[in-house]
C-alpha positions in Angstrom: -35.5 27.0 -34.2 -33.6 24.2 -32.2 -36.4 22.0 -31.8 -37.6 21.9 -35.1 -34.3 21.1 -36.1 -34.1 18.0 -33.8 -37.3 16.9 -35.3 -36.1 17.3 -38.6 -32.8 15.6 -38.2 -34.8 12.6 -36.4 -37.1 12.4 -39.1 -33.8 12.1 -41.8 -32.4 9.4 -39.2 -35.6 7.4 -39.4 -35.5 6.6 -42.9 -35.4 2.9 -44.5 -33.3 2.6 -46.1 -31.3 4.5 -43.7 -29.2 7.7 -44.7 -25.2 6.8 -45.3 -23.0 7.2 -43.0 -22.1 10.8 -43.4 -25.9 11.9 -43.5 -26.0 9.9 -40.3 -23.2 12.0 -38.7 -24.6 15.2 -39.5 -28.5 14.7 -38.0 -26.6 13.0 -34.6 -24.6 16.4 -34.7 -27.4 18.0 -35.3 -29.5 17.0 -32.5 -26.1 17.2 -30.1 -26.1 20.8 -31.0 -29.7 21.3 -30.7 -30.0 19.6 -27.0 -26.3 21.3 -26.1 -27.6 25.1 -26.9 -30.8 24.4 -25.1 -28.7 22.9 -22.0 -29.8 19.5 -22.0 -26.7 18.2 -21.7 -27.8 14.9 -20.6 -29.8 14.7 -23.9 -27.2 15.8 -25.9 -24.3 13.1 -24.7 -25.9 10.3 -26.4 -26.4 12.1 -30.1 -22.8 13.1 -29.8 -21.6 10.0 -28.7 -24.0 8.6 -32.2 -22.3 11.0 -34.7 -18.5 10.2 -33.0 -19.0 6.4 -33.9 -20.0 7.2 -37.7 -17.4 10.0 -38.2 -14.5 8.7 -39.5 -11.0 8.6 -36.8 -8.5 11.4 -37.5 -10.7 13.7 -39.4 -11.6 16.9 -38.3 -15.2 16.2 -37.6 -14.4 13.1 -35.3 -11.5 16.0 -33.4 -14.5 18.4 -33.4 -17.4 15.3 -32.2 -14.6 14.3 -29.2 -14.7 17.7 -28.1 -18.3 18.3 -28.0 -19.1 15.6 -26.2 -16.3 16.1 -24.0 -18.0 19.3 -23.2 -21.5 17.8 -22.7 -20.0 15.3 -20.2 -18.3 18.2 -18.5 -21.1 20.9 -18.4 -23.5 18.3 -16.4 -20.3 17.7 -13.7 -20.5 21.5 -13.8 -24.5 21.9 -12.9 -23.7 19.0 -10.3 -21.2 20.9 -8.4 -23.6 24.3 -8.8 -26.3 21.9 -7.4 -24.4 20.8 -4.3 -22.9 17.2 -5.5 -20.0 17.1 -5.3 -19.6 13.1 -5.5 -21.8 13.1 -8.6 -19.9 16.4 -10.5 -16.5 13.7 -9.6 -17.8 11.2 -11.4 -19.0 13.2 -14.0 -15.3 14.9 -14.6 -13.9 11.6 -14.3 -16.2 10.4 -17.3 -15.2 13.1 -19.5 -11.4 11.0 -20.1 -13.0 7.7 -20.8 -15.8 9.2 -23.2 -13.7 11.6 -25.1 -10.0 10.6 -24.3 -8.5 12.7 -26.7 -10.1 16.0 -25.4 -8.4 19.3 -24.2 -10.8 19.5 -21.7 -9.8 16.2 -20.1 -6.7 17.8 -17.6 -9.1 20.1 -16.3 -12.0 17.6 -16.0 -9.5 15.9 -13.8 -8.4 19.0 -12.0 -11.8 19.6 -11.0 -12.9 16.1 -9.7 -10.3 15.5 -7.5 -11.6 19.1 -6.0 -15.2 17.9 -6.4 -14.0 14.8 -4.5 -11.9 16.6 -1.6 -15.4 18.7 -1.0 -17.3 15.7 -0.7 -14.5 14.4 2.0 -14.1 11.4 0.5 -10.4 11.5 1.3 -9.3 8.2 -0.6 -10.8 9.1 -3.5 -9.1 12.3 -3.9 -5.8 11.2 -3.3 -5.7 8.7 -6.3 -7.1 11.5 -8.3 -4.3 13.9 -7.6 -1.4 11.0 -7.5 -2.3 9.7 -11.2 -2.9 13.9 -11.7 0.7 14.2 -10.8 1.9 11.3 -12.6 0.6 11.7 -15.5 0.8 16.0 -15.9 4.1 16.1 -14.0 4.6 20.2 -15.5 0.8 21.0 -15.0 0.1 24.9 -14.4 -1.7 23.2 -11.0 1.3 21.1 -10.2 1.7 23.3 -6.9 -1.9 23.3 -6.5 -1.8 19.8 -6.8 0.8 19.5 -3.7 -1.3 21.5 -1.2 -4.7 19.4 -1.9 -2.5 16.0 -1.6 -0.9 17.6 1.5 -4.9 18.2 3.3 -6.3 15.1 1.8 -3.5 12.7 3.2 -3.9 14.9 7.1 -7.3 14.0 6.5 -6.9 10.6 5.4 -4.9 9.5 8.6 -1.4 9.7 5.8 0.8 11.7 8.2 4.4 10.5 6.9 2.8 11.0 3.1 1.3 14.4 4.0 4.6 15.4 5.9 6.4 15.1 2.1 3.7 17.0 0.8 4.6 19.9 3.4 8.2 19.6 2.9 7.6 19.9 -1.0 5.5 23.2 -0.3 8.1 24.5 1.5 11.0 24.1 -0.2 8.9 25.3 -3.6 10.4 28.1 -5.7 8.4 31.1 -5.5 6.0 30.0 -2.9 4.5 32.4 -0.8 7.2 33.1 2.3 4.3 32.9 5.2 2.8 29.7 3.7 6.2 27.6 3.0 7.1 28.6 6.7 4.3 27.3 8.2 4.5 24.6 5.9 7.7 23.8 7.8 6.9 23.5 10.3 3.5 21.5 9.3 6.4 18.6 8.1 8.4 18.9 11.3 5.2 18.4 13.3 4.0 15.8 10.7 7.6 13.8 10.5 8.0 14.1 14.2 4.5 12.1 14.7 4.9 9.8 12.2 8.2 8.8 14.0 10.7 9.7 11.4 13.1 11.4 14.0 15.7 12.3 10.9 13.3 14.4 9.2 12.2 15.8 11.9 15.6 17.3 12.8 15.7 18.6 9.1 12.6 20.5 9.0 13.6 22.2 12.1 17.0 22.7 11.4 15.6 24.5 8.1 13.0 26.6 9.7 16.1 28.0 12.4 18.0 28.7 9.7 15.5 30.4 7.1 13.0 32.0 9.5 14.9 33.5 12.5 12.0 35.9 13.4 9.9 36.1 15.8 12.8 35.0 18.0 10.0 33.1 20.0 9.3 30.5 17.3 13.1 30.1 16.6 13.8 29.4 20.3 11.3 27.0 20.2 12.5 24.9 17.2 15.7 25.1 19.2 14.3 23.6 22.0 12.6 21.1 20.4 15.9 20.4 18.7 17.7 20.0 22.0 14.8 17.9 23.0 15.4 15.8 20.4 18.7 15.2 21.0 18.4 15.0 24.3 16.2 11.6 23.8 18.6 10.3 21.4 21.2 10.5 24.1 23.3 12.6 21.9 25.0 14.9 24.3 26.9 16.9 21.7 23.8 18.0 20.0 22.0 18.6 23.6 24.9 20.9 24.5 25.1 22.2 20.7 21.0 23.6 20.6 20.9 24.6 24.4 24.1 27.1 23.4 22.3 27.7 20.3 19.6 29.6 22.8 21.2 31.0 24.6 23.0 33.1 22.1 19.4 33.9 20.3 18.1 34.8 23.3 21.8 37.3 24.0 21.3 38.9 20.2 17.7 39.2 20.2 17.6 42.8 21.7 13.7 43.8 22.0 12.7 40.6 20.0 
């Protein structure tokens, strides 16, 4: 009967003299608990947050209070998101780390607004989300996870030098998936090459050549682009280097 236990523990909380402090802990948790199983998470933040500031630190009921009300804070991001806001489910998950600092739930709370916040587009906000994500979780299960939303939000964000080392980080990861760290390749080469950073640029392509030599058609085109390169640089050697570099693709690439 969660309500008539609210009203109860309300009813012990309104007494004068008041109840100690322990008394005082248990009818906050008691109305937490009440509002949590009834989904009124909103309701339930504050009692939580009550009984946290009377429990005493270190014991296992202040450990327990942190999480609950880590889990109230998270569970309204949660309806947010299932509602459509995005931007508000953000700054709910963002709230769970400076209400309950402590709880397990925090990493994911993280996780989950900078994913709230790359929905919503808001491109800026993401990033600092996943940089101090990185930074501060640097062996996080979504580390690689991590890399591929910072890689889309800098695109987005007009970061094309940033998101280029995002691509080159995806492709170059152990384990990734073969089609996605080649076209992450060539992502960076595409990325480096606009963003002006001609060494790079050579690097990536050099690297996809090398790694992905089928379809012959996309490796004769790195080629090119290399002797294009090269060719703008003035550097003869390399010119002469990729246009023979064709040439014999093109000689050993039979029905390719």
């Amino acid at each position: 009967d969660l309500p008539r236990a609210a009203t109860l523990a309300q009813a012990l909380l309104a007494r004068n003299p008041p109840v100690d402090a322990a008394k005082q802990r248990i009818g906050w948790n008691i109305i937490g608990e009440a509002k949590f199983e009834q989904q009124a998470y909103g309701e339930a933040e504050p009692a939580f947050q009550h009984a946290l500031a009377v429990a005493a630190p270190g014991s296992p009921e202040h450990d327990q209070l942190q999480e609950r009300l880590a889990a109230c804070v998270y569970k309204q991001g949660e309806a947010k998101r299932a509602a459509g806001d995005d931007a508000g489910a953000a700054a709910d998950f963002l709230r769970v780390a400076s209400v309950a600092p402590a709880s397990k739930v925090v990493p994911t709370a993280r996780y989950d607004a900078a994913a709230a916040l790359i929905n919503a587009k808001q491109w800026d906000g993401a990033i600092g989300v996943l940089e101090a994500y990185r930074r501060d979780y640097p062996k996080s299960e979504y580390a690689a996870d991590i890399t591929r939303k910072l890689a889309v939000a800098y695109v987005e964000a007009g970061r094309g030098g940033a998101a280029a080392t995002e691509f080159e980080r995806i492709a170059s990861a152990p384990g990734e998936d073969p089609a996605l760290a080649r076209e992450a390749t060539l992502r960076a080469a595409d990325l480096y090459e606009k963003a002006g950073n001609a060494a790079r640029t050579v690097a990536m392509l050099e690297q996809f050549v090398q790694k992905y030599p089928q379809p012959v058609a996309d490796a004769v085109e790195a080629r090119a682009r290399l002797a294009g390169i090269a060719q703008k640089a003035g550097d003869a050697q390399k010119l002469a280097y990729w246009r023979g570099e064709i040439v014999k693709a093109d000689a050993a690439a039979g029905a390719g």
